[in-house]
N, CA and C of each residue as an Amber inpcrd file, in Angstrom:
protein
   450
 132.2490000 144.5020000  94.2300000 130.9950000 145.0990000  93.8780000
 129.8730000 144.1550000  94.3260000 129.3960000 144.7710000  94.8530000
 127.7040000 143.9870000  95.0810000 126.6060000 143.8860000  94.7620000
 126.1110000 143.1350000  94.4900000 124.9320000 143.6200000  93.7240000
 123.4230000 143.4820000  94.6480000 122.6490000 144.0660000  94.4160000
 121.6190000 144.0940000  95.0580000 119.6880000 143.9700000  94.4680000
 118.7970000 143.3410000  94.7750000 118.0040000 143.1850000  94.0200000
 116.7670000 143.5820000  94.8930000 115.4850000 144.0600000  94.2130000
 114.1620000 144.8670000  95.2230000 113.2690000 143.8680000  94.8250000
 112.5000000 143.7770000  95.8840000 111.0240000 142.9290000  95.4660000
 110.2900000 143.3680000  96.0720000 108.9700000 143.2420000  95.8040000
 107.9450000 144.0980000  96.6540000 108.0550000 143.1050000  97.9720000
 108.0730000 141.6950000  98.3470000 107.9280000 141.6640000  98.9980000
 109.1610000 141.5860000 100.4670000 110.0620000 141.2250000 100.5020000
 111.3320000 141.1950000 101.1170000 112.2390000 142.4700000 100.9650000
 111.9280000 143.4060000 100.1100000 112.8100000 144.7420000 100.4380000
 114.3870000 144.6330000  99.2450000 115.2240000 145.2380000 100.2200000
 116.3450000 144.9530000  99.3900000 117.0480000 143.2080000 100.2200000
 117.3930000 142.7700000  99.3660000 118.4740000 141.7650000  99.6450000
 119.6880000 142.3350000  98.6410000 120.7030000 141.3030000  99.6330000
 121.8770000 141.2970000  99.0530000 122.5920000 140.0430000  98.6690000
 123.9620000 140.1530000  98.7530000 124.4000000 138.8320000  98.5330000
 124.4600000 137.4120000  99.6880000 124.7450000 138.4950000 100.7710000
 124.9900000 138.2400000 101.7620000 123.9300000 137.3490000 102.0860000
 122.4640000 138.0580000 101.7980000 121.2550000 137.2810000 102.5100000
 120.9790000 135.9710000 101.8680000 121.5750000 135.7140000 100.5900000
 121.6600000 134.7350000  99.8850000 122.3290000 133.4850000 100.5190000
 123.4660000 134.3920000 101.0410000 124.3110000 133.2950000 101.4100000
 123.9830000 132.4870000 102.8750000 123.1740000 133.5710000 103.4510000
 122.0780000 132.5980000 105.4290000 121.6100000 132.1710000 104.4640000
 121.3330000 131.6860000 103.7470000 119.8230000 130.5290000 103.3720000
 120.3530000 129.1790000 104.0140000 119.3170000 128.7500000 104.6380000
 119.6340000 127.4450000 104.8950000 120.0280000 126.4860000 104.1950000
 120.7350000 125.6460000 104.0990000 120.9960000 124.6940000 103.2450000
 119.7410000 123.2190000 103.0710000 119.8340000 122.6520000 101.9800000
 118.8850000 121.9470000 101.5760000 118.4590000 120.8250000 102.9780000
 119.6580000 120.0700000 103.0400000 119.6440000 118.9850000 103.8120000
 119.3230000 119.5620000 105.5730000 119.3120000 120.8670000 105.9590000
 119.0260000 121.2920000 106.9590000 117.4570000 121.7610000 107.0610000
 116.8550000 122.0300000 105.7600000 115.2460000 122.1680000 105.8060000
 115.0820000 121.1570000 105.6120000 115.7080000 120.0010000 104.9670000
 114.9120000 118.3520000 105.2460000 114.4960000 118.0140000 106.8240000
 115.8410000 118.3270000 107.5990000 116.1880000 117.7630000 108.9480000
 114.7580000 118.9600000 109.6330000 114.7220000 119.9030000 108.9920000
 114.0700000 120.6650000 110.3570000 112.2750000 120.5470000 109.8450000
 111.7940000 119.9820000 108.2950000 110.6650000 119.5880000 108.3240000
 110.2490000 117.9510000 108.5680000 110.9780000 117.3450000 108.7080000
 111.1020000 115.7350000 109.0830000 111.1790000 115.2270000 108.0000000
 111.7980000 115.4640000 106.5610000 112.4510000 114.6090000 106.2380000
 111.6390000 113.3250000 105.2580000 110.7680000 114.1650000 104.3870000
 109.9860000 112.6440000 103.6030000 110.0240000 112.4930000 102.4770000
 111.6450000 112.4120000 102.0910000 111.8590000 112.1200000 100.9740000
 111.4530000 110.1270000 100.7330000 110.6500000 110.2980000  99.8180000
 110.1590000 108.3080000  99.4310000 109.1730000 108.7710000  99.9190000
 108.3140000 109.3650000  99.9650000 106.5360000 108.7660000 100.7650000
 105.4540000 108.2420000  99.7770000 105.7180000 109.0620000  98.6540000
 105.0080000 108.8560000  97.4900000 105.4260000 107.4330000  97.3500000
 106.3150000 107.1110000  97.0110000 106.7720000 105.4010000  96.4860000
 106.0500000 104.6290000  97.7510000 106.2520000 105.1930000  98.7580000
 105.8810000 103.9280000 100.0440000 104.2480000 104.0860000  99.9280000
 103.7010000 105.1780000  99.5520000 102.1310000 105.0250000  99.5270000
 101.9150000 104.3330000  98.5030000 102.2930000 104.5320000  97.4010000
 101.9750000 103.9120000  96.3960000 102.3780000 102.3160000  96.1300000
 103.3180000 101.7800000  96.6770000 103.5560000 100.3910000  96.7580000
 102.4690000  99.7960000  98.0420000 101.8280000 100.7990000  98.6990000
 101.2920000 100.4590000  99.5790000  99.8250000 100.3540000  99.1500000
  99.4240000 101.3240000  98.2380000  98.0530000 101.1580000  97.7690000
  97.9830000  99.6700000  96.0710000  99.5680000  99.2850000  95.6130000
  99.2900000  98.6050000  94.6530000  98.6390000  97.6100000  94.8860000
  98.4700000  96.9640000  95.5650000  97.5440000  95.2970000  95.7760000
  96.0210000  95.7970000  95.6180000  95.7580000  97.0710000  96.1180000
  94.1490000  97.0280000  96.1890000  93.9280000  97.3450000  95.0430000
  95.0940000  98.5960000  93.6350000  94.6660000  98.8180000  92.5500000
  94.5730000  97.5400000  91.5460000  95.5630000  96.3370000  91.8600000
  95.4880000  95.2890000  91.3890000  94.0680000  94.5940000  91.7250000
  93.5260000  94.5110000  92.9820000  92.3670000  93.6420000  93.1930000
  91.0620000  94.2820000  92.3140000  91.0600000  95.5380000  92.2350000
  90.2790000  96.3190000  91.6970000  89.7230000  96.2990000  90.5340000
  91.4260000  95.8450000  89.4490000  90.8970000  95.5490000  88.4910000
  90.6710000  94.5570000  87.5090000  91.3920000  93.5510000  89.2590000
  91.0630000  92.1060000  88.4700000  89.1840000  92.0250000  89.0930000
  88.8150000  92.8780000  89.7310000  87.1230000  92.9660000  90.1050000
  86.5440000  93.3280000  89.0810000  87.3560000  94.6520000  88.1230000
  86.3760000  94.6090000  87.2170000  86.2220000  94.2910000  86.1000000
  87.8200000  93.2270000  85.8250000  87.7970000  92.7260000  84.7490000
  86.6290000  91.3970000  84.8170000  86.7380000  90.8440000  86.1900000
  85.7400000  89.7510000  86.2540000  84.0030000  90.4510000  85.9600000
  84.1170000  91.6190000  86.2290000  82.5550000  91.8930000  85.4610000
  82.3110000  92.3410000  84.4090000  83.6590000  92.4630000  83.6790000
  84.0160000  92.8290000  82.3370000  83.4670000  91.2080000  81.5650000
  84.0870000  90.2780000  82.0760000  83.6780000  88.9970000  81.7700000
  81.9580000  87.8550000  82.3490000  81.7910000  88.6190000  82.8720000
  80.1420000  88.5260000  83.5990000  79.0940000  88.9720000  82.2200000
  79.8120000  90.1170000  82.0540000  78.7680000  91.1430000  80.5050000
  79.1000000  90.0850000  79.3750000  79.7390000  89.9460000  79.4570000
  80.2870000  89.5640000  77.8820000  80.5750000  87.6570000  77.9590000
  79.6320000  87.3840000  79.0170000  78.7480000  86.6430000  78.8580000
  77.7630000  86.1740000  78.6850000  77.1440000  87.0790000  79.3710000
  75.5660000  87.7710000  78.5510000  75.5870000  87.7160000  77.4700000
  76.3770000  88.1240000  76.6750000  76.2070000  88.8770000  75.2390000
  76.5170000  87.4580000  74.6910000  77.7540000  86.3880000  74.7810000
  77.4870000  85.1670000  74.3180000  76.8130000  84.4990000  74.1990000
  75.8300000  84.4430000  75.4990000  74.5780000  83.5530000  76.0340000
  73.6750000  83.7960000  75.2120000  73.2360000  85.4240000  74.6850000
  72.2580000  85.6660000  73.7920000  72.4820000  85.6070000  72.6750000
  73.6880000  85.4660000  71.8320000  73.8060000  85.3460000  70.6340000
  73.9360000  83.9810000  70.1030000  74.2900000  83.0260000  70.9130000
  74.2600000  81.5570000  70.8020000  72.9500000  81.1170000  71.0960000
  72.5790000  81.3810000  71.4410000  70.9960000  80.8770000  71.7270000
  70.4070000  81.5510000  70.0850000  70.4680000  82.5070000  69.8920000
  70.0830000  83.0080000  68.6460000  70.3750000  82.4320000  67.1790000
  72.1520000  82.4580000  67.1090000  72.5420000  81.1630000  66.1470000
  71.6360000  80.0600000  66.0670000  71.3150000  79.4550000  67.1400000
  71.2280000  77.8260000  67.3360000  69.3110000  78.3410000  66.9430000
  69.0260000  79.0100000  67.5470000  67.3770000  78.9560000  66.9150000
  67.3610000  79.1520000  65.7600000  67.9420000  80.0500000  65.2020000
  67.5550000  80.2070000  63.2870000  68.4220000  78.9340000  62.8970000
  69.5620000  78.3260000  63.2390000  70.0340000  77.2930000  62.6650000
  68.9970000  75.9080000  62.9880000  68.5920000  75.7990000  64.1560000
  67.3430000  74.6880000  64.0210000  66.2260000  75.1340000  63.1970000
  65.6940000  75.7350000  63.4390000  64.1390000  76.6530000  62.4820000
  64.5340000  76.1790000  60.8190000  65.9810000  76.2970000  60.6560000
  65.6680000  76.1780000  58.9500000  66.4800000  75.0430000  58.6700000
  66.3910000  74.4630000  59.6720000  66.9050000  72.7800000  58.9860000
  65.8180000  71.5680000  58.6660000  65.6680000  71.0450000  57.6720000
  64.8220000  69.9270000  57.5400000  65.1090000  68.8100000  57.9740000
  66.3850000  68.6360000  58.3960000  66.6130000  67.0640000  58.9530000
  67.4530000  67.4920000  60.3800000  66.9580000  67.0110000  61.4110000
  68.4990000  67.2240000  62.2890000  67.9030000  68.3270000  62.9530000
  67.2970000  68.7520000  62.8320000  67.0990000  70.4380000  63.6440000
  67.6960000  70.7600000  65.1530000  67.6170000  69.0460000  65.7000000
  68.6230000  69.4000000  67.1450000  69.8930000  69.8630000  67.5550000
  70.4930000  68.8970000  66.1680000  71.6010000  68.7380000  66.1420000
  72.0510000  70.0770000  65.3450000  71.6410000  70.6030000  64.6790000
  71.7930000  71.9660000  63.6790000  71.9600000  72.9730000  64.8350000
  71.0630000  73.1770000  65.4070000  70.8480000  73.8960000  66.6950000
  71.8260000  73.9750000  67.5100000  72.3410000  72.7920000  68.0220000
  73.4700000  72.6290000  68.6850000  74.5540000  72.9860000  68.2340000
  75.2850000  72.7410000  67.5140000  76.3680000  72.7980000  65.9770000
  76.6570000  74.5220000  66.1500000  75.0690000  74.9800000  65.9560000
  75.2560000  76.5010000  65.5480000  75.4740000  77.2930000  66.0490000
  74.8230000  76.7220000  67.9300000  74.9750000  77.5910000  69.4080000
  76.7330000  77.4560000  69.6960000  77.0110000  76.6610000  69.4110000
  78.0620000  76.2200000  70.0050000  79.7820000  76.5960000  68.9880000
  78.9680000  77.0220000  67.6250000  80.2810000  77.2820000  66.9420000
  81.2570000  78.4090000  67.3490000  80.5010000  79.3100000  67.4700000
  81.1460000  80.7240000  67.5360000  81.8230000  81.0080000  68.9860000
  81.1110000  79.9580000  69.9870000  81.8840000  80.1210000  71.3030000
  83.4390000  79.7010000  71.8470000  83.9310000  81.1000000  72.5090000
  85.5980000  80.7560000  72.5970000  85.6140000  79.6400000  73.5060000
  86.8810000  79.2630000  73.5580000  87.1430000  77.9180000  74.4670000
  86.9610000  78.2460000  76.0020000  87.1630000  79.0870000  76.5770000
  86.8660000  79.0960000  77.8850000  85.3060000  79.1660000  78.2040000
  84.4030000  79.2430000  77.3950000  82.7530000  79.1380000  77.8780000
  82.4830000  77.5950000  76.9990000  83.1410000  77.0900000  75.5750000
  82.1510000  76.0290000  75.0570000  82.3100000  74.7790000  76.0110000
  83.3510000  74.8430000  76.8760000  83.7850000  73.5710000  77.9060000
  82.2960000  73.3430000  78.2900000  81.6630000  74.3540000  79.2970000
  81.0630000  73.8640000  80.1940000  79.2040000  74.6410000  79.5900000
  79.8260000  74.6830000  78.3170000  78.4670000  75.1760000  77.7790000
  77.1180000  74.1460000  77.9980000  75.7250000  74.1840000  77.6780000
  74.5240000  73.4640000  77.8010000  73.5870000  74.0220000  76.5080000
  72.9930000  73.3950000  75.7450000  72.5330000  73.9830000  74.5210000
  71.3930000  72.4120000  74.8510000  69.8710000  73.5690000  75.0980000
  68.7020000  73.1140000  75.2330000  67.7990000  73.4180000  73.9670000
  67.5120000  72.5330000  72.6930000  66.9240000  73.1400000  71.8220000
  65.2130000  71.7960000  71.6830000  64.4990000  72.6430000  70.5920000
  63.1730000  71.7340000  70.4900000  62.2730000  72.6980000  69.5860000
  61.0910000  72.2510000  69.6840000  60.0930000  73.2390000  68.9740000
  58.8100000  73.6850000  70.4620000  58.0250000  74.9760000  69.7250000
  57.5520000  76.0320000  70.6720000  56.2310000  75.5380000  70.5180000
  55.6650000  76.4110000  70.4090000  54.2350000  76.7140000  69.8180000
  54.6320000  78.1120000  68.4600000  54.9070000  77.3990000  67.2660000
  55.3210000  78.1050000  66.0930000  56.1970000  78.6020000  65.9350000
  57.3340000  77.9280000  67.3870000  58.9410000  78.7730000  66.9660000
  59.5930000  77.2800000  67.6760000  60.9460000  77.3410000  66.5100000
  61.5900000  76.6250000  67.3580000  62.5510000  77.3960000  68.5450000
  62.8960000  76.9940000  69.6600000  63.4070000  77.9520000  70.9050000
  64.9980000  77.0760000  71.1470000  65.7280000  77.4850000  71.4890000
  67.1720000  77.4090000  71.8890000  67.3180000  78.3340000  73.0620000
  67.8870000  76.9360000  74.2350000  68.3610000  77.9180000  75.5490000
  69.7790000  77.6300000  75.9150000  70.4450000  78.3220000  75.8590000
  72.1400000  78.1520000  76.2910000  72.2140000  78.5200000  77.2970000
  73.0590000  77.9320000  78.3680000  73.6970000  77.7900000  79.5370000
  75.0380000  78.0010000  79.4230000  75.6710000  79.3080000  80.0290000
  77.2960000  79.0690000  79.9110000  77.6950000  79.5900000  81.6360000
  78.7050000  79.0990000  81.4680000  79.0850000  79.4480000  82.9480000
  80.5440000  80.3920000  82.8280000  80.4560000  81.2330000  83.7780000
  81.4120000  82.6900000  83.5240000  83.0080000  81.8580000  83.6920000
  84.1100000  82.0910000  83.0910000  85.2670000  81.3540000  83.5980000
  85.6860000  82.4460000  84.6320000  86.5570000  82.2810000  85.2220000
  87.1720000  82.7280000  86.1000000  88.6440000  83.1520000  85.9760000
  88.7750000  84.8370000  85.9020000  90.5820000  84.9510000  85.4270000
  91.6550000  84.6500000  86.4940000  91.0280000  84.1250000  87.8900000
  92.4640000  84.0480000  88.8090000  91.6160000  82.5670000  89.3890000
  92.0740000  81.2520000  89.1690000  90.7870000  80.5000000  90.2640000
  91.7400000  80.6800000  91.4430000  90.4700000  80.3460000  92.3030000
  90.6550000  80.0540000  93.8080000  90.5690000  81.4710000  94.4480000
  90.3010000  82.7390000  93.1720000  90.0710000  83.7680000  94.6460000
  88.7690000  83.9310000  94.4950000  88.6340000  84.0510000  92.7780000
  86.7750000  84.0350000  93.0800000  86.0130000  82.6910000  92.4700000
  84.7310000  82.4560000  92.8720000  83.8910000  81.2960000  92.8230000
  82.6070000  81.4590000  91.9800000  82.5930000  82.4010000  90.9690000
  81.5770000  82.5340000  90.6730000  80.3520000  81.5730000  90.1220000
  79.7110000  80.8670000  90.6030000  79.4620000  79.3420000  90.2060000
  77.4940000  79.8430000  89.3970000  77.4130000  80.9260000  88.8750000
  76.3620000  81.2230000  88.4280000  75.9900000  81.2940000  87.1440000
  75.0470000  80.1400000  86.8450000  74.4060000  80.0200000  85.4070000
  74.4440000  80.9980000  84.8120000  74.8600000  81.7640000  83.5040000
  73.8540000  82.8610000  83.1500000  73.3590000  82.4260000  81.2120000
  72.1260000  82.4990000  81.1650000  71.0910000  81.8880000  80.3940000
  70.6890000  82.7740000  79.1960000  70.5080000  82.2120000  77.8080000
  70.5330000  83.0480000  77.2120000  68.9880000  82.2170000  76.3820000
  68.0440000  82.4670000  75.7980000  67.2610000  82.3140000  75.5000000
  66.9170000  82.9960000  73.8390000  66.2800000  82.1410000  72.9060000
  65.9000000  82.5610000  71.8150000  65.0060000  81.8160000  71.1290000
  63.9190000  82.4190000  70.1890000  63.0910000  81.8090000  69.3390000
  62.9470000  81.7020000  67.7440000  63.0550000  81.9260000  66.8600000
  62.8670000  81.6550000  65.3550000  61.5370000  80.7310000  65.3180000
  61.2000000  81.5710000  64.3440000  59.9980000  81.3100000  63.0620000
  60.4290000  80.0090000  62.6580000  59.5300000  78.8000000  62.8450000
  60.1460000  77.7890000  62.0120000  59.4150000  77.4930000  60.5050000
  60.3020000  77.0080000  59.9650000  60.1940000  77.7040000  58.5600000
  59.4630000  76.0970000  58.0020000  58.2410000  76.4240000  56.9020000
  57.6380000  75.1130000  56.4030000  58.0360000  74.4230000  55.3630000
């Protein structure tokens, strides 16, 4: 017995027509055959997705130096402003507590009095997550003032 099936588009088939189908490994051979391309592109594009995001982790760490630079400078001014003895040294102490170890190394904590504020300027320098590929050798400065207190 045979069985037979309709489709709108091919008509009737049978069993038979089932059975010409080409076999798998003969439509590999007759479209060329690219089984792996995906893996070979993709091992081929990994170094640049790696460089990419060690690029933007390094400006991930650029920002969020900023954000140290200004908040240490800020510490260190209200901590000089309301000290009566020491105010340099308070200043310093205060810029410098909260910073992780890879910026307090090469930190700079400039403090004094204004014209009616005492001011704190921090200097930190960005670390670097791979050395030797990048050089980033750029100050970035964080500045602050407080009310000094009588």
């Amino acid at each position: 017995m045979t069985t037979t099936t309709r489709t709108a588009r091919t008509g009737i088939r049978g069993l038979r027509a089932l059975r010409e189908r080409p076999a798998p490994r003969r439509l590999r051979r007759l479209r060329g055959d690219d089984r792996g391309q995906t893996a070979v592109e993709f091992l081929g594009m990994t170094p640049f997705i790696i460089l990419i995001m060690l690029v933007l982790w390094e400006c991930a760490l650029i920002g969020y130096t900023f954000s140290l630079a200004g908040n240490a400078a800020d510490v260190g001014a209200r901590k000089g402003s309301g000290a009566e003895y020491g105010a340099g040294a308070a200043c310093r102490a205060g810029a410098m507590k909260d910073l992780p170890d890879a910026w307090s190394g090469a930190a700079r904590v400039d403090c004094g009095r204004g014209s009616g504020l005492y001011e704190a300027k921090v200097t930190l320098k960005v670390p670097v997550l791979v050395p030797g590929l990048f050089n980033l050798d750029i100050p970035i400065k964080g500045e602050a003032g407080s009310a000094l207190e009588d």
